[in-house]
MILOKE-610734 format. One line per 3 residues: their letters; for each residue x, y, z of N, C-alpha, C. Coordinates in nm, 2 decimals. Each point is the difference from the previous one (the first is absolute). Example, Ala and Ser with C-alpha at 12.3 -4.5 7.8 and 13.67 -1.06 7.14 Angstrom:
BEGIN
AS	1.32/-0.57/0.78/-0.09/0.12/0.00/0.09/0.12/0.00 | -0.04/0.11/-0.07/0.09/0.11/0.00/-0.08/0.11/0.08
This chain:
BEGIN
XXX	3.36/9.09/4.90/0.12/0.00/0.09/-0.03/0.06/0.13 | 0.00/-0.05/0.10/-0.02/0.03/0.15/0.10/0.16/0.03 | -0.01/0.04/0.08/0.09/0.07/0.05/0.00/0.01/0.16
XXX	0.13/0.00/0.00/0.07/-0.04/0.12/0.06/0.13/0.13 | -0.08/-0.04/0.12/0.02/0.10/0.05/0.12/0.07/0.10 | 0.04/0.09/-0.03/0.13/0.01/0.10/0.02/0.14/0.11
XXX	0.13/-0.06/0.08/0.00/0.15/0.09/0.12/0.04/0.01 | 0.02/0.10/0.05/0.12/0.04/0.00/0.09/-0.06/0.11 | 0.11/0.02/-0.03/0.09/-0.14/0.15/0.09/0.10/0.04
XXX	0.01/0.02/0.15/0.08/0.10/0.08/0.01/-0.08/0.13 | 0.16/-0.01/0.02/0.03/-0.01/0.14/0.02/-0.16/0.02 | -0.13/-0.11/0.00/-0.03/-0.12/0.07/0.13/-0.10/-0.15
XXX	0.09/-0.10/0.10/0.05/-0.06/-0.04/-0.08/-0.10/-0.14 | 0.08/-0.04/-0.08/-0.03/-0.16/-0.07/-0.08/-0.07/0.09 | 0.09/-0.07/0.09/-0.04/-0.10/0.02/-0.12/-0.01/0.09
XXX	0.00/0.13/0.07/-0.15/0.09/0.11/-0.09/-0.02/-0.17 | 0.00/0.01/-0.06/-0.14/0.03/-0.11/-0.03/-0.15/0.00 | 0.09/-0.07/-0.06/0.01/-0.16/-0.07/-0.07/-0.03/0.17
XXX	-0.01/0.03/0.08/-0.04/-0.10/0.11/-0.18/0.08/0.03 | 0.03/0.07/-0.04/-0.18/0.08/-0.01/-0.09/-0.09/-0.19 | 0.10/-0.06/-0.03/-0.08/-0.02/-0.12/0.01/0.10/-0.13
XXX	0.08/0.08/0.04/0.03/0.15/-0.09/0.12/-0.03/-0.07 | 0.06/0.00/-0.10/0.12/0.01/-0.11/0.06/0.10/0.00 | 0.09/0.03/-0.01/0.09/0.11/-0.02/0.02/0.05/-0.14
XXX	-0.02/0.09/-0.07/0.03/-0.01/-0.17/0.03/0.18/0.00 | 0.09/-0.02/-0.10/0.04/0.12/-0.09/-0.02/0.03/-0.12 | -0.05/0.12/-0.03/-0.06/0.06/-0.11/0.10/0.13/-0.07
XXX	0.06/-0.03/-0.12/0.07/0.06/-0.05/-0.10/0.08/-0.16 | -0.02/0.10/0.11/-0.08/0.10/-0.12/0.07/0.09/-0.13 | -0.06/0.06/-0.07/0.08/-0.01/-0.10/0.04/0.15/0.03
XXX	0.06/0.09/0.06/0.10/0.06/0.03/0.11/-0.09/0.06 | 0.00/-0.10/0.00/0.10/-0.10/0.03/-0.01/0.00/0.13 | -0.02/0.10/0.13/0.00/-0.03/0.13/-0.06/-0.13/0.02
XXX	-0.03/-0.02/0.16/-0.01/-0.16/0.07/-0.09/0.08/0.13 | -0.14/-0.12/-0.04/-0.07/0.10/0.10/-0.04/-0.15/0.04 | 0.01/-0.03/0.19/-0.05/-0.11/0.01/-0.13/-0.03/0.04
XXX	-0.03/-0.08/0.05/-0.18/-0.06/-0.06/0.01/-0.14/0.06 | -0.10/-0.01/0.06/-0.04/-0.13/0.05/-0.14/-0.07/-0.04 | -0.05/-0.10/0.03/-0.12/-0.06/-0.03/-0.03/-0.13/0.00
XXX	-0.13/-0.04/0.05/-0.02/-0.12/0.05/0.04/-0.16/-0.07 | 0.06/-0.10/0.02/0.08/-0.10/-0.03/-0.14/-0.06/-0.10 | -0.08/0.01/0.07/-0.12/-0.10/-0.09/-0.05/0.09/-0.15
XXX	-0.03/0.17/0.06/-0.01/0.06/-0.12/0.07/0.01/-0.08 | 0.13/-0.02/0.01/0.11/0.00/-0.11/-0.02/-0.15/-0.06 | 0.04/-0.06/0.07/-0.04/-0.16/-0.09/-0.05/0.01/-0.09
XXX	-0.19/0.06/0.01/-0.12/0.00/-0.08/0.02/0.06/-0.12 | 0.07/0.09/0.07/0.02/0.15/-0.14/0.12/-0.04/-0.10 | 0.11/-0.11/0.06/0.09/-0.07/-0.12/-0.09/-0.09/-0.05
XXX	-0.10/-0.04/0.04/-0.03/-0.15/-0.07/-0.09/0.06/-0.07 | -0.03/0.13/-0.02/-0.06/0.02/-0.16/0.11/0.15/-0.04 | 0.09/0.00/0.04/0.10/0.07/-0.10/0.00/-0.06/-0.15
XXX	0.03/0.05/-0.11/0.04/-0.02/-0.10/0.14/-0.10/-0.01 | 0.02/-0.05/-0.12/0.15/-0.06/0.01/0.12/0.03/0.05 | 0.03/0.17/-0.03/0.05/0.07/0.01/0.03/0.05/0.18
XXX	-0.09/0.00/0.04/-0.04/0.04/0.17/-0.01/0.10/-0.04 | -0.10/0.08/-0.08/-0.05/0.13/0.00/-0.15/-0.02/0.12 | -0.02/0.08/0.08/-0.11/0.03/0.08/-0.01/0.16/0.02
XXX	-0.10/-0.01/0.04/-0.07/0.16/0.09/0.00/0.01/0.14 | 0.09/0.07/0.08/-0.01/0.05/0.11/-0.04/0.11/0.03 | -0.08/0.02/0.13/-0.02/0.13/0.06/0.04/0.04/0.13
XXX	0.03/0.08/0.02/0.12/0.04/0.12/-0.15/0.06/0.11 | 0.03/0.02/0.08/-0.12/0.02/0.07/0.00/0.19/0.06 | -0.08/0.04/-0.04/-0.01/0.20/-0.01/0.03/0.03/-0.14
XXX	0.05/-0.08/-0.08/-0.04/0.04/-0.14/-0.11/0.00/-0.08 | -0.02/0.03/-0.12/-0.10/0.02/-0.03/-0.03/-0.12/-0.13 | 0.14/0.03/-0.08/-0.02/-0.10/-0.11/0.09/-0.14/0.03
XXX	-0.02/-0.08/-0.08/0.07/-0.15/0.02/0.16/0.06/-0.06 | 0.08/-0.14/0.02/0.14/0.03/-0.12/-0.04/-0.14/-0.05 | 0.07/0.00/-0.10/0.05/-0.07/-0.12/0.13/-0.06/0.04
XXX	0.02/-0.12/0.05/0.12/-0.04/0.05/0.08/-0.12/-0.04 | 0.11/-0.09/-0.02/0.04/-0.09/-0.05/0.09/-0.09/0.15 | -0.03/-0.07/0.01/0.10/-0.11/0.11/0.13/-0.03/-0.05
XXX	0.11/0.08/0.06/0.11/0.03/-0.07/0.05/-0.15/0.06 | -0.01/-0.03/0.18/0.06/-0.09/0.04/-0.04/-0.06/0.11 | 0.02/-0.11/0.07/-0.08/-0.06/0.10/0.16/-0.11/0.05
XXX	-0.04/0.08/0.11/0.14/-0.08/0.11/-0.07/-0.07/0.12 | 0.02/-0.11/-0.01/-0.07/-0.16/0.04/0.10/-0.08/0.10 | -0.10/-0.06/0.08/0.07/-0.10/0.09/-0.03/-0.13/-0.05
XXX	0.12/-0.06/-0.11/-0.10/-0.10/-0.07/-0.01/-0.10/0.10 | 0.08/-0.04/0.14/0.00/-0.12/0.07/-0.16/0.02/0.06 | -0.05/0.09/0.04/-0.12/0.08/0.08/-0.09/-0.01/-0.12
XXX	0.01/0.02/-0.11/-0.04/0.02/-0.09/-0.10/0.18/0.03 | 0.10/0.07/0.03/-0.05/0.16/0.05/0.02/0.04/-0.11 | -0.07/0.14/-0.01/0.00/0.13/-0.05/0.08/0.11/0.11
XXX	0.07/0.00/-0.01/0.13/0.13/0.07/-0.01/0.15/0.00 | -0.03/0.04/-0.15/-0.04/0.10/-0.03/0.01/-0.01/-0.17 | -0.03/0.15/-0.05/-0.07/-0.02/-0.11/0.05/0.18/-0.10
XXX	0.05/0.04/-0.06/0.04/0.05/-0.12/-0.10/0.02/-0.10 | -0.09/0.16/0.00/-0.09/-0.02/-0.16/0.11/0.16/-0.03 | -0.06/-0.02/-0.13/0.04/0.15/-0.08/-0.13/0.07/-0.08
XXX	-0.04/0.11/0.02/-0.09/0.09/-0.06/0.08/0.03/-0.09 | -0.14/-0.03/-0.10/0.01/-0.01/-0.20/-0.09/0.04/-0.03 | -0.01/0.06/-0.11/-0.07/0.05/-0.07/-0.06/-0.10/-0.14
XXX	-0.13/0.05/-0.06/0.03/-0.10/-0.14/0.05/0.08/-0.10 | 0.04/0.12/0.03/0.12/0.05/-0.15/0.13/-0.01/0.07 | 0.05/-0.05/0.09/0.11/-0.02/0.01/0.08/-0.12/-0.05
XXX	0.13/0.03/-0.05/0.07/-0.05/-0.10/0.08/-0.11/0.08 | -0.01/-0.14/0.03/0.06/-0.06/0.08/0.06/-0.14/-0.06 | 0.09/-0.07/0.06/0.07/-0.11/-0.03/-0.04/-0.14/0.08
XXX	-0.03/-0.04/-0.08/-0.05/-0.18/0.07/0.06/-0.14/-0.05 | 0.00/-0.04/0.08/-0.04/-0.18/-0.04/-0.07/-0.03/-0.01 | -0.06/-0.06/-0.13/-0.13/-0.05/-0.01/0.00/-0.15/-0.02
XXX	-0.10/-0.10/0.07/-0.03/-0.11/-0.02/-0.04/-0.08/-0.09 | 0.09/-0.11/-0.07/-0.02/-0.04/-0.14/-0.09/-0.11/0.05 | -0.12/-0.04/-0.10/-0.05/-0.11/0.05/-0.03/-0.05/-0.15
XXX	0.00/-0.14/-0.01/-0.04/-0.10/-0.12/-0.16/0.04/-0.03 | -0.03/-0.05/-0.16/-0.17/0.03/-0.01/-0.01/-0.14/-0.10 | -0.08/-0.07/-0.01/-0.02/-0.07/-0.10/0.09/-0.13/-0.01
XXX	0.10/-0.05/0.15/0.10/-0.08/-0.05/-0.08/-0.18/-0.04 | 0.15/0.01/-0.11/-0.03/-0.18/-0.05/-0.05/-0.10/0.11 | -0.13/-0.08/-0.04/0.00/-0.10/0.05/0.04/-0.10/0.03
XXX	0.08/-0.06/0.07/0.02/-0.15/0.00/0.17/0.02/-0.02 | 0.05/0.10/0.02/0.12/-0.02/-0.08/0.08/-0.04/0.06 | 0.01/-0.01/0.17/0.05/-0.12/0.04/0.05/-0.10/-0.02
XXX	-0.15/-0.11/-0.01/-0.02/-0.10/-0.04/0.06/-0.03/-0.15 | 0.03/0.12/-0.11/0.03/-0.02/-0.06/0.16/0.03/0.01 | 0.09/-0.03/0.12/0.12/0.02/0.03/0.06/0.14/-0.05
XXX	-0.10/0.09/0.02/0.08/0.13/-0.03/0.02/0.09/0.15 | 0.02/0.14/0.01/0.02/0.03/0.10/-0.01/0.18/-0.06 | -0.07/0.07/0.12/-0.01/0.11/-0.06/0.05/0.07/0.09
XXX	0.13/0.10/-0.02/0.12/0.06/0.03/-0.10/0.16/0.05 | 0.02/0.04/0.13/-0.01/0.15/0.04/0.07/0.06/0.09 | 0.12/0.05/-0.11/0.12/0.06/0.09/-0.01/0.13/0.03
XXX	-0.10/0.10/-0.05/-0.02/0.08/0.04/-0.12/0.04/0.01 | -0.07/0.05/0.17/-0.15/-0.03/0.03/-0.02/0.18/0.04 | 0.10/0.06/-0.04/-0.05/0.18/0.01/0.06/0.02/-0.10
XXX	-0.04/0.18/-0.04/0.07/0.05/-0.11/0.00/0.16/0.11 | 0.07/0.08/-0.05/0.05/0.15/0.04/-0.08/0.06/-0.09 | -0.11/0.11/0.01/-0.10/0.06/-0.10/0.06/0.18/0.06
XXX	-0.06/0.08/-0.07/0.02/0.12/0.02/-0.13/0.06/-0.07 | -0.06/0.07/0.13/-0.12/0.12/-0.13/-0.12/0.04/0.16 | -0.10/0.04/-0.06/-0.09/0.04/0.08/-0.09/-0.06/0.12
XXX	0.01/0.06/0.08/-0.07/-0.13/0.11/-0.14/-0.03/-0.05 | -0.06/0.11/-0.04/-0.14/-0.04/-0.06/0.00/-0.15/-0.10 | 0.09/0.01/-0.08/0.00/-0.07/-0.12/0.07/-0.13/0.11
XXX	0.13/-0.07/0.05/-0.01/-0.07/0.04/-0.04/-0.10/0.04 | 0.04/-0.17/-0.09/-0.11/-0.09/0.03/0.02/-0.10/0.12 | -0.09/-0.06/0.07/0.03/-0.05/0.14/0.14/-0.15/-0.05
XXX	-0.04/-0.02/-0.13/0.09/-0.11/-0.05/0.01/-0.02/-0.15 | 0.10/-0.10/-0.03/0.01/0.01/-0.17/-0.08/-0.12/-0.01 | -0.10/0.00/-0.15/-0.01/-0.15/0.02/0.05/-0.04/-0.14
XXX	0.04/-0.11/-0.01/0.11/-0.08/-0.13/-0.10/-0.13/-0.03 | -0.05/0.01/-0.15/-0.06/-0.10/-0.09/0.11/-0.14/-0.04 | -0.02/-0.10/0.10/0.09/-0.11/-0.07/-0.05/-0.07/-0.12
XXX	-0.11/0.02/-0.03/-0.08/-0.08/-0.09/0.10/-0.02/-0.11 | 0.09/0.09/-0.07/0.06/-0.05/-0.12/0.12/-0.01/0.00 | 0.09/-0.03/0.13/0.10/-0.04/0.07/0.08/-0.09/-0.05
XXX	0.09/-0.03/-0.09/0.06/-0.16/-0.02/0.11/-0.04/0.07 | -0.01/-0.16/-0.07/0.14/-0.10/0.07/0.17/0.15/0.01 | 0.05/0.02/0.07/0.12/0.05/-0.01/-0.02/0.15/-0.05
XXX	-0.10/0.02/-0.04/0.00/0.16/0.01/-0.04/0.07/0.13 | 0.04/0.16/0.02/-0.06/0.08/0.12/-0.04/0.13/0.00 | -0.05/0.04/0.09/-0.10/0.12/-0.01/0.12/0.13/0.10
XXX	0.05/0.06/-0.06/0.09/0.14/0.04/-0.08/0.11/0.08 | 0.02/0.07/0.03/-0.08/0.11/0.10/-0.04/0.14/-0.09 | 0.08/-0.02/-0.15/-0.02/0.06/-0.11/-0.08/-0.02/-0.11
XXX	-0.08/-0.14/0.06/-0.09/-0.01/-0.04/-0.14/0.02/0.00 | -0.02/0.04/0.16/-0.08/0.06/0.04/-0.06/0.09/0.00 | -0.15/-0.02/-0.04/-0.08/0.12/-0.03/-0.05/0.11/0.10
XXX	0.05/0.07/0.02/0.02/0.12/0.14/-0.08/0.11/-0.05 | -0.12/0.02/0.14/-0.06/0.11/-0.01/0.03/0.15/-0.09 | -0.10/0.07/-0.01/0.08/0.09/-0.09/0.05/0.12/0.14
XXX	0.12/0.03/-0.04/0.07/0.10/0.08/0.05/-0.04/0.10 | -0.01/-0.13/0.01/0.11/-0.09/0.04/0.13/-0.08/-0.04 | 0.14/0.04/0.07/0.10/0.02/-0.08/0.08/-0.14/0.04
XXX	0.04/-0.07/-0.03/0.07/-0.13/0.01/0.19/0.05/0.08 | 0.02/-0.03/0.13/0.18/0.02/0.05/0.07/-0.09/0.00 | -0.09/-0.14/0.02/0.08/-0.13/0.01/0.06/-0.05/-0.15
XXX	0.09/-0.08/-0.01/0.09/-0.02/-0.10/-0.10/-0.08/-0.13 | -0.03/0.08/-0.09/-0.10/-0.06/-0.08/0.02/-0.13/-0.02 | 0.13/-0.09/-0.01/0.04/-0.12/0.01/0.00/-0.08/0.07
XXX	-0.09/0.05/0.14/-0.02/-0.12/0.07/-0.09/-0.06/-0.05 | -0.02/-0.16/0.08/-0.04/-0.08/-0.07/-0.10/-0.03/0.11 | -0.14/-0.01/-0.01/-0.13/0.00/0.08/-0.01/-0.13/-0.01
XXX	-0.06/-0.06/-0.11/-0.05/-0.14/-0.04/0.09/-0.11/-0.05 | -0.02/-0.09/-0.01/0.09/-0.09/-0.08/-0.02/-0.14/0.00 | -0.07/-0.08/-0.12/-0.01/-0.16/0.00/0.08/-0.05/-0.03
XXX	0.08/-0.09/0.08/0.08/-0.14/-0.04/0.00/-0.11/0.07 | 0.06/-0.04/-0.13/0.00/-0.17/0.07/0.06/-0.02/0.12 | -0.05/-0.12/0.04/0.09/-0.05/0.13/0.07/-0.09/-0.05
XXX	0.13/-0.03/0.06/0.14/-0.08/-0.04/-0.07/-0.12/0.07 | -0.01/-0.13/-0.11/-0.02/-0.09/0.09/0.10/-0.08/0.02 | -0.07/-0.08/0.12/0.14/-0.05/0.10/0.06/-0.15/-0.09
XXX	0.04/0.01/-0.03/0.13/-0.15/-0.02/-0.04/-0.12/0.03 | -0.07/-0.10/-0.14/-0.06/-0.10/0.05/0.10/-0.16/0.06 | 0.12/0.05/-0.08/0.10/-0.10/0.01/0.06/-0.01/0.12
XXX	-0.02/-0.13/0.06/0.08/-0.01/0.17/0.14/0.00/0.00 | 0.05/0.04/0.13/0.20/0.02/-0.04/0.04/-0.11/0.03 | 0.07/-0.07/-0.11/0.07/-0.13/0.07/0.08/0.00/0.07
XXX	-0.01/-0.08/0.14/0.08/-0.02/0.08/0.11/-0.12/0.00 | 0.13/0.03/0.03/0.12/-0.08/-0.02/-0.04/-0.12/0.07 | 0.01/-0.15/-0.03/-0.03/-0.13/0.09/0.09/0.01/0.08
XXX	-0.05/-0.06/0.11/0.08/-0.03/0.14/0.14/-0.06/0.00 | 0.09/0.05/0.01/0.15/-0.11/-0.03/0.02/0.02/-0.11 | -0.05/0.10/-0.12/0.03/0.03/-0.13/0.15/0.04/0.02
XXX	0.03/0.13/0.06/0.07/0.09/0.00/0.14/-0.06/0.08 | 0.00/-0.12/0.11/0.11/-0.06/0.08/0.02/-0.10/-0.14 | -0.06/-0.06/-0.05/0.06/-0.11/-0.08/0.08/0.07/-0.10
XXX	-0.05/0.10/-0.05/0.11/0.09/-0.10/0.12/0.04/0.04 | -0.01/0.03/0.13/0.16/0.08/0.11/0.10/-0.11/0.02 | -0.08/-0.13/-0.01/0.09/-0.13/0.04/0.01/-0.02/-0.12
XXX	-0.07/0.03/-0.12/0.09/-0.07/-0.17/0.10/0.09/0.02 | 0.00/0.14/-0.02/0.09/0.14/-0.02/0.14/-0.09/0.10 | -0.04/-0.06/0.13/0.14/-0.02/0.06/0.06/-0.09/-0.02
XXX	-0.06/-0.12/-0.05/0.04/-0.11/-0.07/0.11/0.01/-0.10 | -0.09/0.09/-0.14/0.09/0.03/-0.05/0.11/0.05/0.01 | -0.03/0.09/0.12/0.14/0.07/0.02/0.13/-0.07/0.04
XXX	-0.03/-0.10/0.11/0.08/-0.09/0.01/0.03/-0.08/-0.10 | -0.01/-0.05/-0.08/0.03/-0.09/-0.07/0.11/0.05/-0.12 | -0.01/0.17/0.00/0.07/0.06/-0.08/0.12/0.05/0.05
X	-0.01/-0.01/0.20/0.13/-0.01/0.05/0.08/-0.12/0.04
């Protein structure tokens, strides 16, 4: 894991840094204060694109001595520009006790099942975990291999690191194979042309004839 270099930010506007190539970001240390920090647009890039799943990285502040341990809490974007605006980490610890979403991903899924007109249901693609940042996994991964027609895989079913604590509703539902409804081979019959007047003129016929 790279670590990423930073400095302290005093005085010079947002948008004065973003025009030097500099980012604006805030660092919320674990006395909870907000100490800001700036750092080059390209070295930040580098240093997310080998973050963990999680956006855990290592920064170092510049006159310090050691790195921190940091997490990318949030990133506020110009998505039309497609910018980086500024940037949100938090100093962590790996015994600290924290709360995540973690990313569900499939392992092993059925082949072909498509083609075999099935369809495989993922209504829930995070779960809520609780426990140690150390222990913390970048993602969950879920075995479809023995997955059936109409059965599904719960979030309680999930085999979770040890001292990793499950918050999301054990009843959600992660996985799920079923069929697809197929479409209706039978065409709708349409009324013939003049079907419907020739009946209006029997209906008045009759009627006349009964007056």
């Amino acid at each position: 894991m790279s670590v990423l270099q930073v400095e302290a930010r005093a005085g010079a506007k947002p948008a004065q840094l973003r025009r030097k190539g500099l980012l604006p970001m805030a660092l919320v240390q674990r006395d909870h204060s907000t100490k800001l920090i700036q750092a080059s647009e390209s070295d930040l890039r580098k240093a997310m694109a080998h973050a963990d799943g999680l956006g855990r990285l290592d920064i170092e502040i510049a006159g310090e001595k050691k790195p921190r341990k940091v997490m990318v809490k949030y990133i506020e974007k110009n998505f039309i520009r497609q910018e980086i605006l500024c940037v949100t980490l938090v100093e962590v610890s790996a015994d600290d006790i924290v709360k995540l979403d973690i990313p569900v991903h499939a392992t092993n899924v059925p082949e072909n099942f498509e083609g075999a007109g099935l369809s495989l249901m993922h209504p829930t693609d995070h779960i809520k975990v609780r426990g140690k940042m150390s222990a913390m996994p970048e993602r969950i991964d879920v075995d479809l291999s023995h997955l059936e027609v109409g059965h599904h895989i719960n979030a309680s079913d999930v085999q979770l690191p040890e001292g990793i604590e499950l918050l999301s509703s054990p009843d959600a539902t992660l996985f799920s194979l079923q069929v697809l409804k197929a479409a209706s081979l039978e065409p709708e019959v349409a009324a013939e042309p003049g079907e419907g007047e020739a009946e209006g003129e029997a209906v008045a016929a009759e009627e006349g004839e009964s007056s």
